[in-house]
C-alpha positions as CSV (number, residue, x, y, z in Angstrom):
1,X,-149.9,54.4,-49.0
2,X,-151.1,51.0,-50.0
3,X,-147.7,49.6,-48.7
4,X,-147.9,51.8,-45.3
5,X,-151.5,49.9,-44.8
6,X,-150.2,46.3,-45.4
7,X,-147.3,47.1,-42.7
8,X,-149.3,48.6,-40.1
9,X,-151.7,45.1,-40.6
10,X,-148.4,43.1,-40.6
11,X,-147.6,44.6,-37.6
12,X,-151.0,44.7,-36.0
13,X,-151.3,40.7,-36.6
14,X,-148.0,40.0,-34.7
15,X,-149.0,41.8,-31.8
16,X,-152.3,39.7,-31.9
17,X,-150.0,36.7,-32.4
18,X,-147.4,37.6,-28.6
19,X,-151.3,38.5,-26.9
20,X,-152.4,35.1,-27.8
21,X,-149.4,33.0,-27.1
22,X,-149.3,34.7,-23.6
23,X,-151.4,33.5,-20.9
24,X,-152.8,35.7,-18.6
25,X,-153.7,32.8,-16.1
26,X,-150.6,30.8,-16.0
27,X,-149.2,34.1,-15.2
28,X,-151.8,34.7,-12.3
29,X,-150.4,31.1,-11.1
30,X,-147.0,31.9,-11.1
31,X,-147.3,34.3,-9.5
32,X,-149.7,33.0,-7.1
33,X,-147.5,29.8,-6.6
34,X,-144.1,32.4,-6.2
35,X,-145.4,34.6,-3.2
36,X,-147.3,31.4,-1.7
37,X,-150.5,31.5,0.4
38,X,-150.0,33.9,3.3
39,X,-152.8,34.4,5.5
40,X,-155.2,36.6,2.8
41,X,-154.8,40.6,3.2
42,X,-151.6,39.6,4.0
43,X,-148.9,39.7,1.0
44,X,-145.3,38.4,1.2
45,X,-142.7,41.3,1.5
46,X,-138.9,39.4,0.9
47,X,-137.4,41.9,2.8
48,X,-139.3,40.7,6.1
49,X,-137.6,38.6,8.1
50,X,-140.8,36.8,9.6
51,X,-141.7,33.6,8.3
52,X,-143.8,32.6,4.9
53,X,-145.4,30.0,3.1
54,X,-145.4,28.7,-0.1
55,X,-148.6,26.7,-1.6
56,X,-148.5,24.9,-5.1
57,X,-151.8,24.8,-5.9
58,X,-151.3,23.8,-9.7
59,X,-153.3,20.5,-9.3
60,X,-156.3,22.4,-8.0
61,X,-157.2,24.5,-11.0
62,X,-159.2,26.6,-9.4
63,X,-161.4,29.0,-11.4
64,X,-162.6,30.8,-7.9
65,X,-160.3,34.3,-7.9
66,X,-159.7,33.0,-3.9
67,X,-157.1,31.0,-3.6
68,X,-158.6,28.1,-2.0
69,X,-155.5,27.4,0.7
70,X,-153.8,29.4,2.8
71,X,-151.4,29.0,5.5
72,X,-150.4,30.9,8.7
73,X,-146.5,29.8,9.5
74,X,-146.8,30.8,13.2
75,X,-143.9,29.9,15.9
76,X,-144.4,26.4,16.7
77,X,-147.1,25.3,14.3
78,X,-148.7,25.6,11.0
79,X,-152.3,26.7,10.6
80,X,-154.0,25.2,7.0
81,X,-157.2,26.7,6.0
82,X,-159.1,25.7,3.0
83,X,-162.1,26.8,1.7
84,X,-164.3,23.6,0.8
85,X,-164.3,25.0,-3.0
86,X,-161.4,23.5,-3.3
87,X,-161.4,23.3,-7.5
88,X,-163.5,26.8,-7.8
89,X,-166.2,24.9,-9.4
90,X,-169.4,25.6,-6.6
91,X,-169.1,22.0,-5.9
92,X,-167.9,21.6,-2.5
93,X,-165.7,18.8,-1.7
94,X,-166.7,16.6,1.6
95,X,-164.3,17.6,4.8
96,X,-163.8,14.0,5.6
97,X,-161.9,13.9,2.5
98,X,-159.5,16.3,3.6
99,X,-156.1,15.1,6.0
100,X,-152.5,17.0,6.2
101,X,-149.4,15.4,5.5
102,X,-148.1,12.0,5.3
103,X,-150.0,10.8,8.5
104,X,-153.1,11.4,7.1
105,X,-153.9,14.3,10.4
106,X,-158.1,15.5,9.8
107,X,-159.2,18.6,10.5
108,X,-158.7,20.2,13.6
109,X,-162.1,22.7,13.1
110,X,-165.1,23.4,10.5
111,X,-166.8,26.6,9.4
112,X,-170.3,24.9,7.8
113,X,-171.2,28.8,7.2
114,X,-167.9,29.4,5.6
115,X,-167.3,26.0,3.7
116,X,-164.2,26.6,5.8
117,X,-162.1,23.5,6.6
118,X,-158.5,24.0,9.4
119,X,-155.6,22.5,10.1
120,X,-153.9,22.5,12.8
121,X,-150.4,20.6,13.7
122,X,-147.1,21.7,14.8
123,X,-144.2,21.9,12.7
124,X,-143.4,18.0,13.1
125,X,-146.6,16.8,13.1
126,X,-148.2,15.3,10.4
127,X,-145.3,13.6,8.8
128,X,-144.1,17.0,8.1
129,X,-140.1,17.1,7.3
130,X,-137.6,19.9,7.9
131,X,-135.0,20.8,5.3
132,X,-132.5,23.4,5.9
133,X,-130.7,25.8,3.3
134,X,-128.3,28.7,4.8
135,X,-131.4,31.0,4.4
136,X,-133.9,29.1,6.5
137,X,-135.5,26.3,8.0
138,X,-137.8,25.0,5.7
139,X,-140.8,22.7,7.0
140,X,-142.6,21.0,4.2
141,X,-146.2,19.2,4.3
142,X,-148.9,18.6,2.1
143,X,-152.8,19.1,2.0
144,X,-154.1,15.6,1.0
145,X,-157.7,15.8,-0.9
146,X,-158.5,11.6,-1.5
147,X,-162.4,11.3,-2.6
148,X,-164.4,8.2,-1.1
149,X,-166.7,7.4,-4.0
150,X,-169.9,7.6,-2.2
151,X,-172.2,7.2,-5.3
152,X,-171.7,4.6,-8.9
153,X,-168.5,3.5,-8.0
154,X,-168.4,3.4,-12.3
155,X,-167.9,7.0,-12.3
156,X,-166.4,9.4,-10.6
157,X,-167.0,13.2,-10.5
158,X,-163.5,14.5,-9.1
159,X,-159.9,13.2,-8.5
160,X,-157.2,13.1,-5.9
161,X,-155.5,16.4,-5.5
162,X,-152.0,17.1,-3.7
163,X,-151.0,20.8,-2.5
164,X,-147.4,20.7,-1.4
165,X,-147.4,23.4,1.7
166,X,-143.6,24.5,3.4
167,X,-143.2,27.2,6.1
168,X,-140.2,29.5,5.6
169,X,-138.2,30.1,8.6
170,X,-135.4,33.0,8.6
171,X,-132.3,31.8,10.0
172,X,-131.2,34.7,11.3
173,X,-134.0,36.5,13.1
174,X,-136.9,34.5,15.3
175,X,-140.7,35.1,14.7
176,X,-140.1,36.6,18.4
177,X,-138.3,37.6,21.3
178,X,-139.0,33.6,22.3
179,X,-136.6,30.7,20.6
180,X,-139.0,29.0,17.7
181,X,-140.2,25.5,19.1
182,X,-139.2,22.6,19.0
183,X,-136.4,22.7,16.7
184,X,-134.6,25.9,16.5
185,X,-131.2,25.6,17.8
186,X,-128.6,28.1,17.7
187,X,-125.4,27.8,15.4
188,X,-123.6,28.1,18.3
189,X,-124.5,27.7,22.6
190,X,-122.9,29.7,25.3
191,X,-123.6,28.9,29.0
192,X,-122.3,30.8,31.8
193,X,-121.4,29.7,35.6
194,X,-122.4,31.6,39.1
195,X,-118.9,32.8,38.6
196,X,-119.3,34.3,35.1
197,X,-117.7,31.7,33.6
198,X,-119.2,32.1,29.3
199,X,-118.6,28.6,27.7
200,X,-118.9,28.3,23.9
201,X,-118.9,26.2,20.9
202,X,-118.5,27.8,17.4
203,X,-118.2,26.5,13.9
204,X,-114.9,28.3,12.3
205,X,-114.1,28.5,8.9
206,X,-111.3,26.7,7.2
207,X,-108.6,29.1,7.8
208,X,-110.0,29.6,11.5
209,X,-110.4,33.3,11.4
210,X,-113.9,34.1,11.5
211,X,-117.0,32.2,12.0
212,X,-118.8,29.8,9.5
213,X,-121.9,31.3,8.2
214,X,-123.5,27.8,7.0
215,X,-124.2,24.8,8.6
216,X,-124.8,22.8,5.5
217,X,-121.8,20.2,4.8
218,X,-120.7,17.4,2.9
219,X,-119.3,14.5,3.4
220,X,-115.2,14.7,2.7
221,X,-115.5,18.7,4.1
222,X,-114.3,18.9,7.8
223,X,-116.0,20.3,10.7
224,X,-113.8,22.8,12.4
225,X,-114.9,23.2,16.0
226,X,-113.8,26.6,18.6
227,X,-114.5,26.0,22.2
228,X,-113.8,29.1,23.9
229,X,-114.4,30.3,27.7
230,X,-114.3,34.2,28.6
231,X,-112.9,33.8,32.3
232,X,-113.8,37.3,33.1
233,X,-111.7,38.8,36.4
234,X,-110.5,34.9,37.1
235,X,-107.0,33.8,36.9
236,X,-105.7,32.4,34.1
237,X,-107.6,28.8,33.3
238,X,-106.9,26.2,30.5
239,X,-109.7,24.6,28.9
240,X,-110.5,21.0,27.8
241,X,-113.1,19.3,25.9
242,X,-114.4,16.5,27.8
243,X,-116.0,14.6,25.3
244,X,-118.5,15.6,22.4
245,X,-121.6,13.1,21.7
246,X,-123.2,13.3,18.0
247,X,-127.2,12.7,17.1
248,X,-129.8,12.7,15.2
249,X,-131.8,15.0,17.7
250,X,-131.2,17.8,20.0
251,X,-131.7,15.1,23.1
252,X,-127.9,13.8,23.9
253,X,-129.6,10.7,25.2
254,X,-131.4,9.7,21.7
255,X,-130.1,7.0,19.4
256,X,-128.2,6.1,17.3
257,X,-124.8,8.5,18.7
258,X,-121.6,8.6,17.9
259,X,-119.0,9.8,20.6
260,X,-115.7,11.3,18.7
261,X,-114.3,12.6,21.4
262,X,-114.3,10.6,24.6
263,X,-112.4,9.3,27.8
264,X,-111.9,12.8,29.3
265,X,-110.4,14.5,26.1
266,X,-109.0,11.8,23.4
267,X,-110.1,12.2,19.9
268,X,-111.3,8.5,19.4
269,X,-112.7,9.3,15.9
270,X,-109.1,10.3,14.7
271,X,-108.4,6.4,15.6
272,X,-110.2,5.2,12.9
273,X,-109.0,4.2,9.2
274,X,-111.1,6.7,7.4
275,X,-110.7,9.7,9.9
276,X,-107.9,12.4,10.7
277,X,-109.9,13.8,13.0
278,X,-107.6,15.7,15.7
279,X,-107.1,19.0,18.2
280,X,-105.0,21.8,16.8
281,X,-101.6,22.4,18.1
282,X,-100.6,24.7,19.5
283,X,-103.9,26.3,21.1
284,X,-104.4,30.2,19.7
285,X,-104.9,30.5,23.8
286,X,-105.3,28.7,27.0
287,X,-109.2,29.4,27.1
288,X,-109.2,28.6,23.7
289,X,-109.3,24.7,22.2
290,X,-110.1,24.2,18.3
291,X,-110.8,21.0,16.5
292,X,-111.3,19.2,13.7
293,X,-113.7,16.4,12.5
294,X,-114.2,14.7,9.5
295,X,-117.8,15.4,8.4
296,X,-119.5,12.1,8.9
297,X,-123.6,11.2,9.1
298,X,-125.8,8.3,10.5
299,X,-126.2,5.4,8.0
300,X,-130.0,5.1,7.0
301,X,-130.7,8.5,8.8
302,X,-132.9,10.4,6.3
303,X,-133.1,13.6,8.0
304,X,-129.4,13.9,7.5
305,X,-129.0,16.7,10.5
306,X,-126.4,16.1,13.2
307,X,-126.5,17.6,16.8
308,X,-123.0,18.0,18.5
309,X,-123.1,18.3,22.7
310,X,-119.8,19.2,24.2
311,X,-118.7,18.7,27.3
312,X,-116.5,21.7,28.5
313,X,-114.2,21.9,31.7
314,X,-111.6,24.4,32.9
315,X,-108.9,23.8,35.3
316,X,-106.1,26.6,36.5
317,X,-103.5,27.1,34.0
318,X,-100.9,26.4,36.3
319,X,-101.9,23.0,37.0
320,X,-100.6,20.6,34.3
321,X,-102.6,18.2,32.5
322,X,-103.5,15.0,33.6
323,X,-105.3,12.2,32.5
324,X,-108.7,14.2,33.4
325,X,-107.8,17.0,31.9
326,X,-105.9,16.9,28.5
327,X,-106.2,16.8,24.9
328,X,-104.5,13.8,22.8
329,X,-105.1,13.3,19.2
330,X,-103.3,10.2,17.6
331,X,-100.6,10.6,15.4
332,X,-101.3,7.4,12.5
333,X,-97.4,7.6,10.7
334,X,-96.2,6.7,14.7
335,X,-99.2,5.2,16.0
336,X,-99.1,7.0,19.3
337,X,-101.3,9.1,21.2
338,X,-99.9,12.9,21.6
339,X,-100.9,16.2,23.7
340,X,-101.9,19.5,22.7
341,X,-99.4,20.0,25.5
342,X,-98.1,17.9,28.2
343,X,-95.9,14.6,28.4
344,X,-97.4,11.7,25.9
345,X,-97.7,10.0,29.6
346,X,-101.5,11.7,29.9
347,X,-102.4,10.5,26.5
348,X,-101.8,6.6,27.3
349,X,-105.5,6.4,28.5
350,X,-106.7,6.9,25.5
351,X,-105.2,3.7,24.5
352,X,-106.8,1.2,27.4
353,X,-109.5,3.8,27.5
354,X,-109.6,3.8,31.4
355,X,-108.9,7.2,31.7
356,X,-109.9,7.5,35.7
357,X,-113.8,9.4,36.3
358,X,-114.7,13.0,36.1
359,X,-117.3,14.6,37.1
360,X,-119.6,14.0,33.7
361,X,-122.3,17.0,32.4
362,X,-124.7,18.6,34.3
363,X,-127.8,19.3,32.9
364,X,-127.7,19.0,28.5
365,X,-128.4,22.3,26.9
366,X,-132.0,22.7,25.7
367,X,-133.9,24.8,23.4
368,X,-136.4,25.2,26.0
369,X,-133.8,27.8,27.6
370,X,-133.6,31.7,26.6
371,X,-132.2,33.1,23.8
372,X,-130.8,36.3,22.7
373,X,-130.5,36.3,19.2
374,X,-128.1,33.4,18.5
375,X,-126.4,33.1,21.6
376,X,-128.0,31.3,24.7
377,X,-126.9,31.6,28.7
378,X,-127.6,29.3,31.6
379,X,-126.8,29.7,35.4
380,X,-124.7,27.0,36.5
381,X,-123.0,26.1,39.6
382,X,-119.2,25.4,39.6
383,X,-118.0,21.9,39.3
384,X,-114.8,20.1,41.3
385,X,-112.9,21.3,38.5
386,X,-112.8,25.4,38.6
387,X,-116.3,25.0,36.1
388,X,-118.1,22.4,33.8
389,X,-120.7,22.9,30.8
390,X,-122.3,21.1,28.3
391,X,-122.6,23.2,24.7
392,X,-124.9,22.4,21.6
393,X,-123.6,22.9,17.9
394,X,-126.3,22.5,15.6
395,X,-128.9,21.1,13.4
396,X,-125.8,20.7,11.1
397,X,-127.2,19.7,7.5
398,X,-124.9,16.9,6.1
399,X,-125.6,15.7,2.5
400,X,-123.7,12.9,0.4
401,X,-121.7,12.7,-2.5
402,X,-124.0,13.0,-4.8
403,X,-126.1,15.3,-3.1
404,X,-126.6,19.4,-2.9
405,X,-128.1,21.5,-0.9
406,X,-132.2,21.7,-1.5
407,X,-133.2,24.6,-3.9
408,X,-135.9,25.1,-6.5
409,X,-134.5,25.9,-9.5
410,X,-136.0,25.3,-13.0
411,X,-134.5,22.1,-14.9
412,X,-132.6,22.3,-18.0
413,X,-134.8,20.1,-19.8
414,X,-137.9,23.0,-19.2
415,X,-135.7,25.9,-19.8
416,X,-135.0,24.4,-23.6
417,X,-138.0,23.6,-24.3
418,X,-139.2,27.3,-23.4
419,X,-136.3,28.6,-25.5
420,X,-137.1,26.2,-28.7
421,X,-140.8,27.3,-28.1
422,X,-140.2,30.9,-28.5
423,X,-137.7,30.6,-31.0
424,X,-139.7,28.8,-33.3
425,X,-143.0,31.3,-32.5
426,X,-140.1,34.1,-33.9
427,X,-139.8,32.4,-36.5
428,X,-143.0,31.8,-37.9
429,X,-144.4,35.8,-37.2
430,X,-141.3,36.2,-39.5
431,X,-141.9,34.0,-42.0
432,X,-145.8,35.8,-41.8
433,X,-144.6,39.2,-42.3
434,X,-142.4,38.5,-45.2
435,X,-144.9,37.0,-46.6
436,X,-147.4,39.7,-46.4
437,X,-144.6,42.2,-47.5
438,X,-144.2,40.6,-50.8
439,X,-147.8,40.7,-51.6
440,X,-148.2,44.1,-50.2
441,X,-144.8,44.9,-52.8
442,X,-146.7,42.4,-55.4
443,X,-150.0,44.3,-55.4
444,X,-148.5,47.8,-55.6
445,X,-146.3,47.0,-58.3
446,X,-148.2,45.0,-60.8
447,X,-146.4,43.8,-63.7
């Protein structure tokens, strides 16, 4: 009996020995800092498809059972609103001391009733950066809380907080029925003429067969391009690629750019050393032209995302190519320019690059137009050609070498020291019961 009562204390001690290792508030903030600050009465479901935020708030501390920040992702902004008891302490800090992101931005309104201090500022506003993962669009800020020692500058009676803020965007459904703004851009862009002419611009995989899910690269992969046109009740056409313009931004005019195709359809990036950039012979179909591009980024560029704008043209299928309207990549073991089809005489433009003028783009594709899910349609009138478009590919993510796509994930370093932690913990409640078993054994069985 004695030894039943020593066990059940042996047993009753370990349990008081897992209640006090484990924290009840650090898991409160994990939990907090997992689903974020949504707007409050408003908990994150995964399974939604709308946007979300996440809020670190480990610097704050806050004793308050509020959380102190939370963030409304809406469309084209982010709206920040924190309560002025910003460390849960009844001491609330000054408004003034408050700004949003990198650019320092103040507070866009007050609540002196509510202690309530908002933000404001679209999504690239603020100093605000944009990261993409094949998930979402991922804007990233920070609340900014820098006290002005107003009092004894000897003392001070708070410190400088940070509370890193990011807005999750789905990637494949809008907050709408209305294209997010600015940045969202479609994987892909499809235009259509008075005629029903449907340009379009897809990324392929590597075996060309289906579509490419992700738009995150790096450098050393290749970019396989599909422009396609759906001619509709038309006679056959053939379809070129003008030229294709890479930036930074969805404008075609911005700087820096990069032009790898050019001079009415030679691929001038497959000219260089480094590149084997070139069309694909033969063509799958006449209305069909595929590509492919070394992946490549701007030097000192840290946003890393590319833009592609095609220029797309058709001309009947009967007519043969001609210097306007052809598709020469250059063979490097000969060191000549060749056709996807056609006599190498077309390609020797390429060369001089004076390849005669074409009609060049009309309007650049814009986010500002409609969308329908991922693909977007403009009206267009027919060029001297049988029909012209530009087409957007893009924001393509490209990282370097040494890079990998952004995640959160836990570091080694922290995972061991969790694991050591709990293994030695084991081990000492171990060590404690045995203990208490052979005095338990001791006591019952005197000598």
């Amino acid at each position: 009996m004695r030894l039943a009562s020593c066990l059940g204390f042996v047993l009753f001690c370990c349990f008081l020995e897992v209640g006090a290792a484990y924290s009840s508030w650090g898991f409160l903030r994990g939990e907090t800092e997992l689903w974020g600050a949504q707007s409050l009465g408003q908990p994150h479901a995964f399974s939604q498809p709308s946007p979300w935020a996440w809020v670190d708030v480990s610097q704050l501390q806050a004793a308050s059972p509020l959380h102190p920040v939370s963030v409304w992702c809406q469309e084209a902004q982010m709206v920040v609103t924190v309560h002025r008891d910003l460390f849960g302490t009844g001491r609330l800090v000054r408004a003034a001391d408050l700004t949003l992101g990198t650019a320092a931005c103040p507070a866009t309104a007050q609540n002196a009733a509510e202690s309530v201090v908002t933000f404001t500022a679209g999504l690239h506003e603020c100093g605000s950066t944009l990261r993409l993962t094949p998930e979402a669009l991922i804007y990233s800020t920070s609340l900014n809380y820098n006290p002005v020692h107003a009092g004894n500058p000897v003392v001070i009676r708070t410190s400088p907080a940070v509370v890193p803020i990011e807005c999750h965007y789905p990637r494949r459904n809008n907050v709408s029925s209305h294209a997010i703004q600015p940045t969202w851009a479609p994987f892909y862009s499809t235009l259509s003429s008075e005629q029903r002419l449907l340009f379009s611009l897809h990324l392929m995989n590597d075996d060309w067969s289906t579509e490419r899910a992700s738009t995150v690269f790096q450098l050393g992969e290749v970019l396989h391009m599909q422009a396609s046109v759906s001619v509709g009740n038309h006679a056959p056409l053939r379809l070129f690629v003008d030229n294709c313009v890479a930036t930074p931004s969805p404008d075609r005019g911005s700087s820096p750019q990069y032009a790898f195709i050019d001079f009415s359809g030679c691929m001038v990036d497959g000219r260089l050393d480094d590149a084997t950039s070139t069309f694909i012979s033969p063509r799958p179909r006449l209305n069909v032209l595929q590509f492919a591009v070394d992946v490549f980024k701007f030097a000192g560029d840290s946003s890393s995302l590319l833009y592609i704008t095609c220029h797309l043209k058709v001309s009947p299928a009967s007519q043969p190519p001609d210097p306007q309207n052809k598709a020469c990549s250059f063979h490097k073991p000969s060191g000549l320019w060749a056709p996807v089809e056609g006599t190498r005489a077309v390609c020797s433009c390429c060369e001089t690059q004076r390849c005669g003028t074409a009609r060049r783009s009309l309007q650049p594709f814009s986010t500002s137009h409609q969308h329908r899910g991922r693909r977007s349609h403009r009206e267009l009138p027919m060029g001297p050609t049988l029909g012209e478009a530009d087409v957007m590919l893009g924001p393509l993510l490209i990282h370097g070498h040494q890079q990998h796509p952004a995640g959160r994930v836990p570091s080694a370093g922290a995972g061991s020291h969790v694991v050591l932690g709990l293994a030695a913990g084991l081990a000492v409640l171990l060590l404690a019961a045995l203990g208490a078993l052979v005095a338990c054994r001791t006591r019952s069985n005197p000598v």
